[in-house]
C-alpha positions as CSV (number, residue, x, y, z in Angstrom):
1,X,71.7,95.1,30.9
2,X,70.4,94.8,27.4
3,X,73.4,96.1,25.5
4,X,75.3,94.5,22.5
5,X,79.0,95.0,23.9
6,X,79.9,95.2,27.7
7,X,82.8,97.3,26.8
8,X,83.8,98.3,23.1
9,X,86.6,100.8,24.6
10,X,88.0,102.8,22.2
11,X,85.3,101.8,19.4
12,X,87.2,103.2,16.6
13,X,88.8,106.6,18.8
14,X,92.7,105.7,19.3
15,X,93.2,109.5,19.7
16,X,95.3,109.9,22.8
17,X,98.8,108.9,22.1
18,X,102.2,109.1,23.6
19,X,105.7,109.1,21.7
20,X,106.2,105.5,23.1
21,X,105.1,103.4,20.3
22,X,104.0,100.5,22.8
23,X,101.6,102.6,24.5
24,X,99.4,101.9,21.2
25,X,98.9,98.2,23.2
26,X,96.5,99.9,25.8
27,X,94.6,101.0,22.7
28,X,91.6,99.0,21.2
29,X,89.5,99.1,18.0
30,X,86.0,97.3,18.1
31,X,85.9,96.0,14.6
32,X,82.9,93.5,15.3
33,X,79.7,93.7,16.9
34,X,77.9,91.1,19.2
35,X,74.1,90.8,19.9
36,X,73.5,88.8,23.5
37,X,72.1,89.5,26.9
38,X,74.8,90.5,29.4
39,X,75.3,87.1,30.8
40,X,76.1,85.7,27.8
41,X,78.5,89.0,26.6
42,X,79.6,89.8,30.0
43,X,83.6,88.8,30.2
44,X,85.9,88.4,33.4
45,X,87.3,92.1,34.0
46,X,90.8,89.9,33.5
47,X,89.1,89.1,29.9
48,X,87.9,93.2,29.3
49,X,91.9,94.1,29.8
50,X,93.3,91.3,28.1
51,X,91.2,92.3,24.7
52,X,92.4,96.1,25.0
53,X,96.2,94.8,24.6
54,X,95.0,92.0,22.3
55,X,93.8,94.3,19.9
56,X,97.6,96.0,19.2
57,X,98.1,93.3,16.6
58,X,94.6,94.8,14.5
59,X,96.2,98.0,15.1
60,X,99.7,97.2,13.4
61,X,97.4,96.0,10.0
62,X,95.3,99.0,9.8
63,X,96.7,102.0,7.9
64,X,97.6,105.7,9.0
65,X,95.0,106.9,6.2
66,X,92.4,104.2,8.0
67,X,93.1,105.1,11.7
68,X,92.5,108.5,11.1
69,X,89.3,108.3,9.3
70,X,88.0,106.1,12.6
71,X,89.6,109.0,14.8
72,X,87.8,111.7,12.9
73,X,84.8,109.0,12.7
74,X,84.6,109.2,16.7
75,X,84.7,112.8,17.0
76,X,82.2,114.1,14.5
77,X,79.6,111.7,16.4
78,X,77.7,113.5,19.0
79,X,79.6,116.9,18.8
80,X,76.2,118.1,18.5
81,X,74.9,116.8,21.6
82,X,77.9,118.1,23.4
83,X,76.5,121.8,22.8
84,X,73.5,121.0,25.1
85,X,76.4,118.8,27.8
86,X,78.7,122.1,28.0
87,X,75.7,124.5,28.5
88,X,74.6,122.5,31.5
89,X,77.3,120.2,32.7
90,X,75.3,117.1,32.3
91,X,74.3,114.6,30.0
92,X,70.9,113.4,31.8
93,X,69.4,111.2,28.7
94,X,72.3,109.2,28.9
95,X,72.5,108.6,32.4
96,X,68.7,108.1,32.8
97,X,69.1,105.9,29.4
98,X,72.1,103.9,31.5
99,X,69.5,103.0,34.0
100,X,66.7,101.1,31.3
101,X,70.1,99.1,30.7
102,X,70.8,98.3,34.4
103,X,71.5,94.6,36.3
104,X,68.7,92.6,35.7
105,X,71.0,89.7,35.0
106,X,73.1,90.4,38.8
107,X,71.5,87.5,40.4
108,X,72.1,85.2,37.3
109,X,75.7,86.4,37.3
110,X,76.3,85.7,41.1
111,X,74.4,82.9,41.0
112,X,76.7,81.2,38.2
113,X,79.4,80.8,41.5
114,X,81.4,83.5,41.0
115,X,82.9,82.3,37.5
116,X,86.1,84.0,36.5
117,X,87.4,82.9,33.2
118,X,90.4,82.2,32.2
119,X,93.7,84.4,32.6
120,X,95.6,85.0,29.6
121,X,99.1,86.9,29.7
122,X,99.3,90.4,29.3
123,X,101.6,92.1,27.1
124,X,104.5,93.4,29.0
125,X,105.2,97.2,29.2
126,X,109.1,99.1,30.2
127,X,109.3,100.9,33.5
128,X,107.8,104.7,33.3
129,X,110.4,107.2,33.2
130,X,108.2,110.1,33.1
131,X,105.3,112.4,35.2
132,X,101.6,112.0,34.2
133,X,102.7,116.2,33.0
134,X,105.7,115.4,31.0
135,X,103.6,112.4,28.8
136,X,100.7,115.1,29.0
137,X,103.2,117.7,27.7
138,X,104.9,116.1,24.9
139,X,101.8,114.2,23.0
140,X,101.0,115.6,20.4
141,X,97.5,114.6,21.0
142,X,97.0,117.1,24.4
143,X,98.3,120.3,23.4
144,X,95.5,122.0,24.6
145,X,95.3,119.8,27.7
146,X,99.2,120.7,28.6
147,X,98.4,124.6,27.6
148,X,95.9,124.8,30.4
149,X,97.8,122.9,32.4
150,X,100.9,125.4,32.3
151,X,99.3,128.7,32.8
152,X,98.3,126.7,36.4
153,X,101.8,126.4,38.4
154,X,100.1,124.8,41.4
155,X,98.7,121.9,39.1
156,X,102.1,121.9,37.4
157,X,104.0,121.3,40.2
158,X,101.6,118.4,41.5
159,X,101.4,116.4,38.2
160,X,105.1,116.6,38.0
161,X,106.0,115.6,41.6
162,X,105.4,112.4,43.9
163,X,102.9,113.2,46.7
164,X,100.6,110.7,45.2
165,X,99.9,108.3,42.9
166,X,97.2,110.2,40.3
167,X,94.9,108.9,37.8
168,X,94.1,111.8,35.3
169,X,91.7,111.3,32.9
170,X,93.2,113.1,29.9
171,X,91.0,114.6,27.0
172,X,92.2,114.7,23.5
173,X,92.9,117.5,21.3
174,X,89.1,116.3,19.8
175,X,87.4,117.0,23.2
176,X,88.1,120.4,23.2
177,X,87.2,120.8,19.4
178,X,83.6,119.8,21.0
179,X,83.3,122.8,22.7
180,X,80.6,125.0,21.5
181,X,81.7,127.9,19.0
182,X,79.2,130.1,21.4
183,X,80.4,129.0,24.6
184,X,81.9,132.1,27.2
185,X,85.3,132.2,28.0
186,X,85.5,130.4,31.4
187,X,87.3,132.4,34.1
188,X,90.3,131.2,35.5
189,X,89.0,129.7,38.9
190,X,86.1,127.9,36.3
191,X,89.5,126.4,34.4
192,X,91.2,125.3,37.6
193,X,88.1,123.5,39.0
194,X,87.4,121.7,35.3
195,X,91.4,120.7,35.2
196,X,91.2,119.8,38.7
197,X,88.1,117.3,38.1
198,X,89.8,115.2,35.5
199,X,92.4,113.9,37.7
200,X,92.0,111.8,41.0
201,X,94.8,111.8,43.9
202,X,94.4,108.0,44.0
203,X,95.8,105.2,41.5
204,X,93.2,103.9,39.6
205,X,94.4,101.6,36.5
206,X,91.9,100.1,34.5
207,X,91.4,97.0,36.5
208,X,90.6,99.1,39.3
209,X,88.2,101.4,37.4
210,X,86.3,98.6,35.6
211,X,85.8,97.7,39.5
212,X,84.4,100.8,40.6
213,X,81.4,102.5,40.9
214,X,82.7,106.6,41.6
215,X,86.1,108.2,42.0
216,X,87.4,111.2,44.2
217,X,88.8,113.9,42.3
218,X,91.0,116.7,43.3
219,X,88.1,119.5,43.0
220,X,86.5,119.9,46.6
221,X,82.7,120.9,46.6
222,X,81.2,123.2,49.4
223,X,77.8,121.5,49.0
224,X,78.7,118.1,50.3
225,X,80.3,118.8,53.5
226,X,80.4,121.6,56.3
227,X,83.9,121.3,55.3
228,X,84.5,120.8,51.2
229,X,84.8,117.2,50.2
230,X,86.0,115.3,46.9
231,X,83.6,115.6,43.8
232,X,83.7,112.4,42.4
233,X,83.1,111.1,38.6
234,X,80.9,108.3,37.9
235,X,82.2,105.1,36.2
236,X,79.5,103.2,33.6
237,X,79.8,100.4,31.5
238,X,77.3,100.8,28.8
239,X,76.3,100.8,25.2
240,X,79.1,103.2,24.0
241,X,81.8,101.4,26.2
242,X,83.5,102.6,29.5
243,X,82.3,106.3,30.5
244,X,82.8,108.8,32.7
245,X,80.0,110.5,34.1
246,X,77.8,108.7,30.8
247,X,78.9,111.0,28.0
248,X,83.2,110.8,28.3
249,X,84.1,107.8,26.6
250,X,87.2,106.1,27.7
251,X,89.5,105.9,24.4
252,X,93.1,104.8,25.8
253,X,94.1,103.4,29.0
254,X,96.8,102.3,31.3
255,X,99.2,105.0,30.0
256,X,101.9,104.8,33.2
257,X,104.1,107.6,34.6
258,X,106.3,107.1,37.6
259,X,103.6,109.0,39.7
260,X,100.3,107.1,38.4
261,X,98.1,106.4,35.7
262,X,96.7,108.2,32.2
263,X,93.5,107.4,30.5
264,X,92.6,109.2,27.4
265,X,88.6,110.5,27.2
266,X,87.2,112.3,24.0
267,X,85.4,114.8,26.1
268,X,85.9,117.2,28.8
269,X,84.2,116.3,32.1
270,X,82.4,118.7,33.5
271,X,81.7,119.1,36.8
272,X,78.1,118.6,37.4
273,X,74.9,120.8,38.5
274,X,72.9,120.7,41.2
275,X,70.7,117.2,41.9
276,X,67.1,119.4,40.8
277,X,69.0,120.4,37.8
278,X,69.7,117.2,36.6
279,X,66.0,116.1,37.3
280,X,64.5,119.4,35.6
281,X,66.3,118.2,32.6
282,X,64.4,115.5,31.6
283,X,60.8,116.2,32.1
284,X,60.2,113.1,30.1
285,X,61.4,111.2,32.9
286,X,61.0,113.4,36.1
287,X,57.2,115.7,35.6
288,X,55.9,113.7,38.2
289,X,58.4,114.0,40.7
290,X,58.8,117.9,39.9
291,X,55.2,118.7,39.6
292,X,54.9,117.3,43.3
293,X,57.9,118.8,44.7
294,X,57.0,121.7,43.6
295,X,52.8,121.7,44.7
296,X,54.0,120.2,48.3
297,X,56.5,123.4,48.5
298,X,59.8,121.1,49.0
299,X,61.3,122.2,45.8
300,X,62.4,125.3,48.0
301,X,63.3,123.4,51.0
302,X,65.7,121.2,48.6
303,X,67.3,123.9,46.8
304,X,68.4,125.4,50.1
305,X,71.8,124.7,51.0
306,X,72.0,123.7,55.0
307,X,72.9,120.9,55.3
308,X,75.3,120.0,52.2
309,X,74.9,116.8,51.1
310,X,72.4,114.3,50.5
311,X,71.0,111.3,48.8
312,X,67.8,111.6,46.3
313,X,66.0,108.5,45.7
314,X,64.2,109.7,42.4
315,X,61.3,107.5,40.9
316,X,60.4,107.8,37.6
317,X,57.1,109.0,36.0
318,X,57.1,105.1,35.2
319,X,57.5,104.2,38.8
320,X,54.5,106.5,39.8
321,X,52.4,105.3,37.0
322,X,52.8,101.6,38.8
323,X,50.6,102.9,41.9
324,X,47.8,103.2,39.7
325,X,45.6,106.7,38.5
326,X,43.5,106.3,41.7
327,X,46.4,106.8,44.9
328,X,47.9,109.3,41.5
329,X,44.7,111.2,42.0
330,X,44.2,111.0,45.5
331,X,48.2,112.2,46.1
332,X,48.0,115.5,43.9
333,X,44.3,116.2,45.5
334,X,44.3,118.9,48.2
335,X,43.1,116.5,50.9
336,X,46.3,114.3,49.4
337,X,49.2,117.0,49.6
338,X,49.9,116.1,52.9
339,X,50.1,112.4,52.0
340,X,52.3,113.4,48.7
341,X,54.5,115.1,50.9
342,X,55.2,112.6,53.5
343,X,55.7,110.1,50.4
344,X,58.4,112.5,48.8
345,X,60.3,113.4,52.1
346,X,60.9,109.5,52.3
347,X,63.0,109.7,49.2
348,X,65.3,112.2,50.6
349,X,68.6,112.0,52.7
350,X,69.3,114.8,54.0
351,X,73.5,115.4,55.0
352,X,74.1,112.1,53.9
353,X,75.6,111.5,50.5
354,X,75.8,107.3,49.4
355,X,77.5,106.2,46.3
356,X,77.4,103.1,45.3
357,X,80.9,102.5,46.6
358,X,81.6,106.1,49.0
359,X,79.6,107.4,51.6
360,X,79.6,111.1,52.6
361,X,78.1,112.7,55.5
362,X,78.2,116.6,56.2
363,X,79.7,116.7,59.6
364,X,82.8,114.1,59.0
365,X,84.9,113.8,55.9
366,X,84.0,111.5,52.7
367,X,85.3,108.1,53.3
368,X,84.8,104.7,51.8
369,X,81.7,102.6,53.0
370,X,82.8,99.9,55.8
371,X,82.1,96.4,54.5
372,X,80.9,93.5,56.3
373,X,84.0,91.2,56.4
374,X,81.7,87.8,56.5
375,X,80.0,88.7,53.4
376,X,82.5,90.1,51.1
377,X,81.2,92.9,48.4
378,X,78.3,93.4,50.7
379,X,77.1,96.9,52.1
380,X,74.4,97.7,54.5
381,X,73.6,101.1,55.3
382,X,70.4,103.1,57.0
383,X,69.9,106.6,55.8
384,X,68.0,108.7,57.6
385,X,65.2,110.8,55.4
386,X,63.7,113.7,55.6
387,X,60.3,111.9,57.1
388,X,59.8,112.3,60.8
389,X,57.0,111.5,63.3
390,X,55.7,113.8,66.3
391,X,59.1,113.1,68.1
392,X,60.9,114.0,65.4
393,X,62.9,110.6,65.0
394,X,63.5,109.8,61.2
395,X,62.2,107.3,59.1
396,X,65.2,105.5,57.5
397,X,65.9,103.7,54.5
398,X,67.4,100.3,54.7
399,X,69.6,100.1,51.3
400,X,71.9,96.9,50.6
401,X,75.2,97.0,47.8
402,X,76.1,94.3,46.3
403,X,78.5,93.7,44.1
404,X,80.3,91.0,41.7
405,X,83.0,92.4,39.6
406,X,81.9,95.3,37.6
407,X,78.4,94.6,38.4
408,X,76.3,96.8,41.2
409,X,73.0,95.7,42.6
410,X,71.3,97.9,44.8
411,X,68.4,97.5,46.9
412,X,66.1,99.7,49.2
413,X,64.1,98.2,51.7
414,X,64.5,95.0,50.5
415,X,62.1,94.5,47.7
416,X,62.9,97.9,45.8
417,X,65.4,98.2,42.9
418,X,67.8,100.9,41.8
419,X,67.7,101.4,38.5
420,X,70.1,103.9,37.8
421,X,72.5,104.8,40.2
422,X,75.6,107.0,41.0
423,X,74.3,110.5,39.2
424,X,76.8,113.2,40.5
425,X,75.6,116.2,41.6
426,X,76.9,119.1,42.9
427,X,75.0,118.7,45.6
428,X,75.0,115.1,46.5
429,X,74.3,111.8,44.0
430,X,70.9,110.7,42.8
431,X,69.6,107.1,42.5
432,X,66.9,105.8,40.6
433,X,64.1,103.2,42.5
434,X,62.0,101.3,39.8
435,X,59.0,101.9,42.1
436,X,58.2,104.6,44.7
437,X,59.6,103.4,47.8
438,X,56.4,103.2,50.5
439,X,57.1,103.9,54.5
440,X,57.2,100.3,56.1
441,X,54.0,100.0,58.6
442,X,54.3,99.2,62.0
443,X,52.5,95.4,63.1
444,X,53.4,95.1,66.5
445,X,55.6,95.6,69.5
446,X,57.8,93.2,71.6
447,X,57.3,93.2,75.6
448,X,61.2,94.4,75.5
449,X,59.4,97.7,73.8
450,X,61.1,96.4,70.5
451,X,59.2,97.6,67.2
452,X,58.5,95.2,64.3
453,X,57.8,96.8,60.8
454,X,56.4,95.1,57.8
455,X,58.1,96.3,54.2
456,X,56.0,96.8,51.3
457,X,56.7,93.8,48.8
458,X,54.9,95.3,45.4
459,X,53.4,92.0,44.4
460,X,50.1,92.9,45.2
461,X,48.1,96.4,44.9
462,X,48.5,99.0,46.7
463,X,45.6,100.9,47.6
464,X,44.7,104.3,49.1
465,X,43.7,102.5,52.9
466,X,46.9,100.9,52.6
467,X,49.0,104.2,51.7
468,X,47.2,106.5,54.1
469,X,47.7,104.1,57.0
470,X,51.2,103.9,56.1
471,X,52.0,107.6,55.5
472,X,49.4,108.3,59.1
473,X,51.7,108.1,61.4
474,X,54.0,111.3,59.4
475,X,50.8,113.4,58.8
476,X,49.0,116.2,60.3
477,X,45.3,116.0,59.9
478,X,44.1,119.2,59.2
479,X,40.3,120.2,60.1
480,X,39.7,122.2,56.9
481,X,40.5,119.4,55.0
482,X,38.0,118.2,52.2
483,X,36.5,115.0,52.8
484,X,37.9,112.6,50.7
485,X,36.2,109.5,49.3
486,X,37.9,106.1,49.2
């Protein structure tokens, strides 16, 4: 977490606004810039709200001329990097780019006892009197947002009624402006799906989303679930502030309506592509993976669509570079496809779809994780992968969450790090490992016929005796194998 702000929301971009004039203390200009690791930066989330509504007092001394020139500011910066966004419904260099920023100080931070800081008063707001539609309708900043909204009378009638508390995450005027000039008209079920993917049928206010690692939206995807379940949006705190999905900034929050919650964003969030589309978009990143995917033939076998759902651990060409050019060698060798294969089906969960805060599997519906009640922000969770031996039994990841605040630490197998987590797909969510994650290797059994397994700990080398005999008991020897020298 090397980043110079934890959360300059609404750097400069105050461009959602409702009639009510107070609304403008939910809205925040970042004025000054700090350099410091995150534990030194990192506020209380109490301390992240508090400077939002702090901040209306700068707002009342800068002029109408000066706000507007930030506003205009904010949206000329990165409509060009939009185009590509649009065109594929991702922004994969900065979600791969949130993960070289990821929790390196978590331990420090949980290790400090939990600290909170200091609670200073909020600024008091009146009691809604109207729907998330009716503030949605008459700003003057979501014109285009309330013109899709009207030619849809189903969403109408929901936004404007009480069968939930919603969070909808509003773009300005300015997000649509970032649409490319080339882009096709989107048909009228591709409309309803984007509309339907900005809002959530649960209350989330900022405290709650600074908290949170993904949130249900109201568009249900066939590819997670035998029946559809809730596409969710990915919350990040990074360099440019608090994001949706990495590239939709956060500009305005805490808007209230009588039936939830409106936060502006200054782009549209679109729903994502599949989990191999994200990783063919940044080859950079993600040869290595694809090249062996694809020479081991389970590129097809992922792209397939029974079952829905599913986890992808997805090291980095980084992360295969740390097992050194010999087991490299050896795995892309013919005599080492087999091997390579084995390896990559152990980074796949088939079915089952874990956020860092959700877990999906294709037979049942999506519902939050269960959390172990004697450690509190602690999740423990076994995924079965794709890997099987000659009875077919899986071999299963053991990943722990943990989690302080707005801080997410995940582990796999004990000793292996995620280093970017929570990509949405369409598909199912991608995590980043920062090593390959290696099979555990059986040491011994228990006269009760129990089986003990010894992890891989990555302090010392790994070599090609060690990964074979690992990766043996998954393998079928073939006899026209070329011999291969170790």
């Amino acid at each position: 977490m090397r980043f110079t702000q934890v959360l300059p929301l609404a750097a400069a971009a105050t461009a959602f606004v409702v009639p009510d004039e107070r609304v403008l203390k939910d809205v925040a200009i970042e004025t000054k810039s700090k350099i410091g690791s995150v534990y030194e930066s990192l506020p209380s989330t109490s301390d992240i709200l508090d400077s939002i509504k702090e901040n209306f007092d700068e707002v009342t001394e800068v002029t109408k001329s000066a706000l507007d020139e930030a506003v205009d500011f904010a949206a000329r910066s990165g409509e060009t990097a939009y185009d590509k966004i649009y065109e594929v419904g991702y922004d994969a260099e900065a979600w791969f780019q949130s993960a070289k920023h990821s929790f390196d100080d978590f331990e420090a931070i949980a290790s400090d006892g939990g600290r909170q800081r200091h609670r200073r008063p909020h600024h008091g707001h009146g009691k809604p009197n109207k729907t998330v539609y009716e503030l949605i309708a008459e700003s003057k900043y979501t014109t285009k947002l309330a013109k899709l909204i009207n030619d849809n009378e189903d969403l109408v009638e929901l936004l404007n009624g009480t069968s939930a508390n919603f969070t909808v995450f509003a773009p300005t005027d300015r997000a649509f402006a970032k649409i490319p000039k080339h882009a096709p008209e989107p048909t009228p079920e591709q409309i309803k799906a984007l509309l339907s993917y900005h809002v959530s049928p649960e209350f989330y206010p900022a405290g709650r989303v600074l908290k949170t690692g993904t949130i249900p939206s109201l568009l249900k995807e066939e590819l997670l679930g035998t029946e559809p379940l809730p596409q969710r949006l990915s919350v990040n705190i990074g360099l440019r502030g608090l994001t949706i999905n990495f590239y939709s900034r956060v500009v305005a929050i805490d808007i209230l309506a009588t039936n939830g919650v409106i936060h502006g964003v200054d782009s549209l969030i679109l729903p994502p592509p599949r989990a191999l589309k994200i990783i063919d978009l940044l080859p950079s990143e993600f040869s290595t993976l694809e090249l062996g995917l694809g020479k081991t033939g389970l590129l097809e076998k992922l792209n397939a669509t029974d079952p829905p759902g599913g986890t992808l651990f997805a090291p980095s060409n980084g992360a295969f570079r740390k097992l050194g050019a010999r087991i490299n060698a050896f795995l892309f060798s013919r005599p080492g496809l087999k091997y390579l294969e084995a390896l990559l089906k152990y980074h796949v969960a088939p079915a089952k779809t874990l956020y860092s805060d959700a877990f999906y599997e294709a037979e049942a519906d999506g519902s939050e994780m269960e959390k172990d009640s004697s450690r509190p922000g602690y999740v423990h969770v076994d995924l079965p992968t794709l890997l099987t031996n000659d009875d077919d039994e899986p071999r299963s990841l053991a990943v722990d969450i943990a989690r302080y605040g707005p801080i997410i630490s995940i582990k796999v197998n004990a000793f292996a790090d995620i280093v970017g987590k929570d990509a949405v797909a369409k598909d199912g969510v991608i995590h980043v490992p920062n090593n390959v994650l290696i099979p555990p290797k059986r040491v011994s059994s228990t006269d009760g016929g129990a089986v003990k397994y010894e992890q891989w700990n990555y302090d010392d080398e790994l070599t090609v005796e060690e990964l074979t005999e690992r990766l043996a008991p998954f393998v079928k020897e073939d006899s026209d194998d070329e011999r291969w020298d170790l």
